[in-house]
C-alpha positions, -999 to 999 in steps of 0.1 A, spaced: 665 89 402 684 69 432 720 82 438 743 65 464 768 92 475 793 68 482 794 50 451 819 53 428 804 47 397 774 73 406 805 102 414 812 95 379 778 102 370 777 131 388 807 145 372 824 145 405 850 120 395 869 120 356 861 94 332 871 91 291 832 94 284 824 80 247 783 84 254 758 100 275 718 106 272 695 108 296 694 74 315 726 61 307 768 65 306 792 52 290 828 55 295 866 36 291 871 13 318 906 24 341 919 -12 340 910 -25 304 911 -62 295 909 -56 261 921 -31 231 884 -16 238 866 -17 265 838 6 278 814 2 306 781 9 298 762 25 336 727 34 342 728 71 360 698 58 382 717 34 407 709 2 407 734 -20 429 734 -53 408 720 -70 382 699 -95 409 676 -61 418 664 -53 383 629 -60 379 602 -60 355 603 -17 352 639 -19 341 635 -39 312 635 -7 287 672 0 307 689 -30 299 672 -31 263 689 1 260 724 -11 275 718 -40 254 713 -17 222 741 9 227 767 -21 233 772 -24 194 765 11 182 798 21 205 820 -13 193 812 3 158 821 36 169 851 29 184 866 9 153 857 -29 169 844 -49 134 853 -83 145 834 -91 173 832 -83 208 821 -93 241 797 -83 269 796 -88 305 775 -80 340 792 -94 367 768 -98 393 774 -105 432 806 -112 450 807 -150 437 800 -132 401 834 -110 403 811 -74 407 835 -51 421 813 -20 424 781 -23 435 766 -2 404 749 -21 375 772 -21 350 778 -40 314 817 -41 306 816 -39 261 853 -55 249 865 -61 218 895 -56 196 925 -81 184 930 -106 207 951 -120 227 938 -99 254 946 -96 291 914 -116 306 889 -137 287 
C-alpha cells in the first residue's frame, strides 16, 4: 500500500495526526472533516494513497464502489434521513486541497455554510 509521508491525510491514516474517526476497515477511513460545511460531514479516505481522483484506474473500481457504498450507511449512522450530498474535488481548478483521494459525505438541515 503507497504512503506519502508528507501527506496529511495519510498521517491521519497512520495514526500520527488526531481525527473524530466514525469508520475504519481495512482499505478505507472515515472521519469528521476540521472545517465542516454542513451539520454532518465526514470524509471518506482510502489508506492506500492515491493523490486524485484523475489517477484512479480500472483496479480501483472495488475502492470507489466501496466509498460509494459506505457514504449512506455512515449518513444513517450519524442521524442524516433527509438527504445528503457527496463530493471529490479533483485538481486545483476542482477546489482539491489535499492531494489525497477523498469523498466529502454532508448532510443535515440546511441552510448550511457552502453548497
Amino acid at each position: 500500500m503507497s504512503h506519502d509521508p508528507n501527506c496529511l491525510f495519510c498521517k491521519i491514516v497512520a495514526g500520527q495526526l488526531p481525527s473524530r474517526k466514525v469508520y475504519e476497515d481495512e482499505s478505507l477511513l472515515a472521519f469528521h472533516d476540521i472545517h465542516p460545511w454542513a451539520p454532518v460531514h465526514v470524509l471518506i479516505v482510502p489508506k492506500q494513497h492515491i493523490a486524485m481522483m484523475s489517477d484512479l484506474g480500472p483496479e480501483h473500481a472495488p475502492l470507489l464502489g466501496a466509498m460509494a457504498v459506505l457514504a449512506p450507511k455512515l449518513m444513517r449512522e450519524l442521524g442524516v434521513t433527509n438527504g445528503f450530498r457527496t463530493v471529490i474535488n479533483t485538481g486545483p481548478d476542482g477546489g482539491q486541497e489535499v492531494y489525497h483521494l477523498h469523498m466529502h459525505v454532508m448532510g443535515g438541515p440546511r441552510p448550511w455554510l457552502k453548497g
